[in-house]
ZADO-1210 file (C-alpha; in nm, 4 decimals, padded with zeros to 6 digits):
<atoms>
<atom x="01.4244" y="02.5090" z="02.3916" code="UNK" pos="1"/>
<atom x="01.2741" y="02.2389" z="02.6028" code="UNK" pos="2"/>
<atom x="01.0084" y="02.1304" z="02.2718" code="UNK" pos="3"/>
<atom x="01.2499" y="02.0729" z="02.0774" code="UNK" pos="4"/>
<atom x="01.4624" y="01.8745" z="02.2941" code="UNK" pos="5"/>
<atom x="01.1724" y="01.6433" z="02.3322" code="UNK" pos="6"/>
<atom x="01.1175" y="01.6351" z="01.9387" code="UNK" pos="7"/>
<atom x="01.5203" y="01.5423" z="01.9104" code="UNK" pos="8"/>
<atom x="01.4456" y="01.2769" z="02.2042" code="UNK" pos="9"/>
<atom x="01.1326" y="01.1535" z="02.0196" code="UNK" pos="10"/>
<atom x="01.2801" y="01.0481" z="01.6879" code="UNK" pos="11"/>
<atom x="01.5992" y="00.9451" z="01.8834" code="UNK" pos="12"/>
<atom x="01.3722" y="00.7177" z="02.0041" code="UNK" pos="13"/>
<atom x="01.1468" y="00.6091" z="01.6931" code="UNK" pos="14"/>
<atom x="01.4911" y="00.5493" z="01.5158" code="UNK" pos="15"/>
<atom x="01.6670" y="00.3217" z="01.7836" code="UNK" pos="16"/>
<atom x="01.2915" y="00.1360" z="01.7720" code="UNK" pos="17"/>
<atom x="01.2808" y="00.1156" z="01.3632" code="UNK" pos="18"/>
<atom x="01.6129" y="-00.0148" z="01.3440" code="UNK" pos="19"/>
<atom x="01.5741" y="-00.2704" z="01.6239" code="UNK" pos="20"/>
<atom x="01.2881" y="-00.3746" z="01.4407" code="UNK" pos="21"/>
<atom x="01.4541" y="-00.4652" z="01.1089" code="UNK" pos="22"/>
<atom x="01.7680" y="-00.5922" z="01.2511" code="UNK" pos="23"/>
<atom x="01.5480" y="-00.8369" z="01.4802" code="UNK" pos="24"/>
<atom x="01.3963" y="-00.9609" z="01.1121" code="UNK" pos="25"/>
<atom x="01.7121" y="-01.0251" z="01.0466" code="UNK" pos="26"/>
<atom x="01.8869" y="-01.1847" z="01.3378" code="UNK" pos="27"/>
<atom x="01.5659" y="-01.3674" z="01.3991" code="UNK" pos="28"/>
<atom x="01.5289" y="-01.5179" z="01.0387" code="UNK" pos="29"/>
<atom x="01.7548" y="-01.8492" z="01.0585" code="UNK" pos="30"/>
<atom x="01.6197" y="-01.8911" z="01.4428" code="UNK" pos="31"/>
<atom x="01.2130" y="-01.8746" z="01.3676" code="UNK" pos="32"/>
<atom x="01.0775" y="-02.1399" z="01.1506" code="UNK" pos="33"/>
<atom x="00.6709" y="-02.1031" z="01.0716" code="UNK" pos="34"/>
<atom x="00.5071" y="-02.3919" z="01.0004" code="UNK" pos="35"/>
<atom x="00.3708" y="-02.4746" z="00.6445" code="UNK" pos="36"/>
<atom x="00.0064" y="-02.3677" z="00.7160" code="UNK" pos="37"/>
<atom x="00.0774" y="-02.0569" z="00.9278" code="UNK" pos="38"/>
<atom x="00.3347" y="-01.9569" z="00.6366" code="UNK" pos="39"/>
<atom x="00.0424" y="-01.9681" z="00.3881" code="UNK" pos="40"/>
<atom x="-00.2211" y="-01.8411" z="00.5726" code="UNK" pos="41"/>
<atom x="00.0353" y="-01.5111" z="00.6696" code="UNK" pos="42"/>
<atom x="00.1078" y="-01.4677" z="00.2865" code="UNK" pos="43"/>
<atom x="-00.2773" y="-01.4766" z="00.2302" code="UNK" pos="44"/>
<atom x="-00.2817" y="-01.2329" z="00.4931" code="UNK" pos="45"/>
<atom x="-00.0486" y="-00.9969" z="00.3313" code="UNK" pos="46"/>
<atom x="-00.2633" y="-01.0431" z="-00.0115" code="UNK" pos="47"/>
<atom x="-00.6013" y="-00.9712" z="00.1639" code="UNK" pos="48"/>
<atom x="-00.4715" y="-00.6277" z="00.3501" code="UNK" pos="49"/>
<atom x="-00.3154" y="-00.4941" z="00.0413" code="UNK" pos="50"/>
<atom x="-00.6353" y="-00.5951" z="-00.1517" code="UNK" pos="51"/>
<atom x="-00.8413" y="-00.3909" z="00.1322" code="UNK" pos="52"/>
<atom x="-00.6299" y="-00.1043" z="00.1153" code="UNK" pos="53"/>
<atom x="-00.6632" y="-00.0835" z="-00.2780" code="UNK" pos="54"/>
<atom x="-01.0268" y="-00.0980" z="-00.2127" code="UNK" pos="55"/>
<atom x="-01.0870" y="00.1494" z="00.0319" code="UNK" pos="56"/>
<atom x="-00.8029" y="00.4050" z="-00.1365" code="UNK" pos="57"/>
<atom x="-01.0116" y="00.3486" z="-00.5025" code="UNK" pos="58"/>
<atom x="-01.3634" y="00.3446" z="-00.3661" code="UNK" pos="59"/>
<atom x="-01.3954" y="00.5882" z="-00.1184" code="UNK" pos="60"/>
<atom x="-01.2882" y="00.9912" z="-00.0986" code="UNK" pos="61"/>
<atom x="-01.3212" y="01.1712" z="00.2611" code="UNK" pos="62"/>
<atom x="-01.6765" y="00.9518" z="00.3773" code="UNK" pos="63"/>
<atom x="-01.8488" y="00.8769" z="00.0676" code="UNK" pos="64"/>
<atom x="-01.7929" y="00.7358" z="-00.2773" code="UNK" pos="65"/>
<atom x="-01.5621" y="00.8464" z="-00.5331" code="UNK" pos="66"/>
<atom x="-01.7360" y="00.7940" z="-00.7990" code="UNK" pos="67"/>
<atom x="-01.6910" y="00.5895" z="-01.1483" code="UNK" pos="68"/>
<atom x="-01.3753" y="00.7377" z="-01.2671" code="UNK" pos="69"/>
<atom x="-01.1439" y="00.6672" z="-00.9814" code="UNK" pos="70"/>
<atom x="-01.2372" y="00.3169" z="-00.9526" code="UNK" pos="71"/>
<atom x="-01.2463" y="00.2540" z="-01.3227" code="UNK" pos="72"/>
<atom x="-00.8678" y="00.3575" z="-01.3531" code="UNK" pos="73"/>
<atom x="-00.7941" y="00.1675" z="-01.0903" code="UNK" pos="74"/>
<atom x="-00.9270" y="-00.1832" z="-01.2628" code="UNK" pos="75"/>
<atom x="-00.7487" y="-00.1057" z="-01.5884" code="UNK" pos="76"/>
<atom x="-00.4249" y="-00.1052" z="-01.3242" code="UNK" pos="77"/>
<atom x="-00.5142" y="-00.4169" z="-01.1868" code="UNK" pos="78"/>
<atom x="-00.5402" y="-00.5460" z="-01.5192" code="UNK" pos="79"/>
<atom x="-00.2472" y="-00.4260" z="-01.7085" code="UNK" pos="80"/>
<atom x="-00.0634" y="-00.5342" z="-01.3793" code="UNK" pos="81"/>
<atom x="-00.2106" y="-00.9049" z="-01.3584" code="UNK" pos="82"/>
<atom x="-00.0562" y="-00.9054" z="-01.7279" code="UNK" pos="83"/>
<atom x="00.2571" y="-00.8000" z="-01.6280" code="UNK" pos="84"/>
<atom x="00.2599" y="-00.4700" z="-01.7958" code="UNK" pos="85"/>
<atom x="00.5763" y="-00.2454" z="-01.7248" code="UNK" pos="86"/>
<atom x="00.5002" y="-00.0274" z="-01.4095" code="UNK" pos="87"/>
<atom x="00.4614" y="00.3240" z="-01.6327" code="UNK" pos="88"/>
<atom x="00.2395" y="00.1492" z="-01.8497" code="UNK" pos="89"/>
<atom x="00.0372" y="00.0729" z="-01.5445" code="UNK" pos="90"/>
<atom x="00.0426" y="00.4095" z="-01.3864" code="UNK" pos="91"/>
<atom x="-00.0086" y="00.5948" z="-01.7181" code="UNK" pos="92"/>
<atom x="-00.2797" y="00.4068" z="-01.8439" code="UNK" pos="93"/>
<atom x="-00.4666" y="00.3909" z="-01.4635" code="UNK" pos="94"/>
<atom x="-00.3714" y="00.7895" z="-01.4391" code="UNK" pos="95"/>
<atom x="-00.5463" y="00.8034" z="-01.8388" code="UNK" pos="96"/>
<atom x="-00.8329" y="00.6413" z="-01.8027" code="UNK" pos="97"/>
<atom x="-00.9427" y="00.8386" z="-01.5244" code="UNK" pos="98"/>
<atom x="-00.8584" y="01.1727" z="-01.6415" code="UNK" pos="99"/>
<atom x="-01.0521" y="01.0826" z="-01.9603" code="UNK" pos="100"/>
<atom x="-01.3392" y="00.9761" z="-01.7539" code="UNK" pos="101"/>
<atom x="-01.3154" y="01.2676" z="-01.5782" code="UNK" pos="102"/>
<atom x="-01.2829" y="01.5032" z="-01.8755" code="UNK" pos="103"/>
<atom x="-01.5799" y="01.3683" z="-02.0077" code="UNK" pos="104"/>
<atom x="-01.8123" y="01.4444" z="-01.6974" code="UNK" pos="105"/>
<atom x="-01.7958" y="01.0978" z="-01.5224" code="UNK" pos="106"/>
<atom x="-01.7285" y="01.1423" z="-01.1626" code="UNK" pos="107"/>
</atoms>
């Protein structure tokens, strides 16, 4: 009984913290004002760590590389995305391209 009164606590806990977190967003929003430079820089920020997530989720699998396929579906994403493709076009076509590389032996 007294583990699962600490789980209950626990997420009692994370939710009060989540939703103090987005409320403060909001409530904070009119008050904070960045200036023009920090403003860019933090959406070039948000570009560069999505950009390094992509990376490491389409190059790497466990500790080593994942080979051509993976990779490979990912660019035809990026692609079809940077010409504004719908979103199942995107993810079909990514999902496609690296089965068929995968069905024909390419790792």
């Amino acid at each position: 009984m007294k583990d699962s009164t600490l789980v209950v606590a626990g997420l009692t806990t994370l939710t009060a913290g989540t939703y103090a977190f987005r409320l403060s967003g909001q409530l904070l929003r009119a008050r904070i004002t960045f200036p023009p430079r920090v403003a860019k820089l933090l959406e070039a920020a948000a570009v560069i760590l999505l950009a390094a997530l992509v990376a490491t989720t389409a190059l790497t699998e466990g500790h080593s590389l994942s080979g051509f396929a993976r990779p490979a579906g990912v660019l035809v994403a990026g692609v079809l995305a940077w010409r504004k493709a719908p979103f199942l076009v995107v993810v079909l076509a990514a999902a496609g391209i690296t089965a068929l590389l995968r069905l024909l032996g390419v790792a």
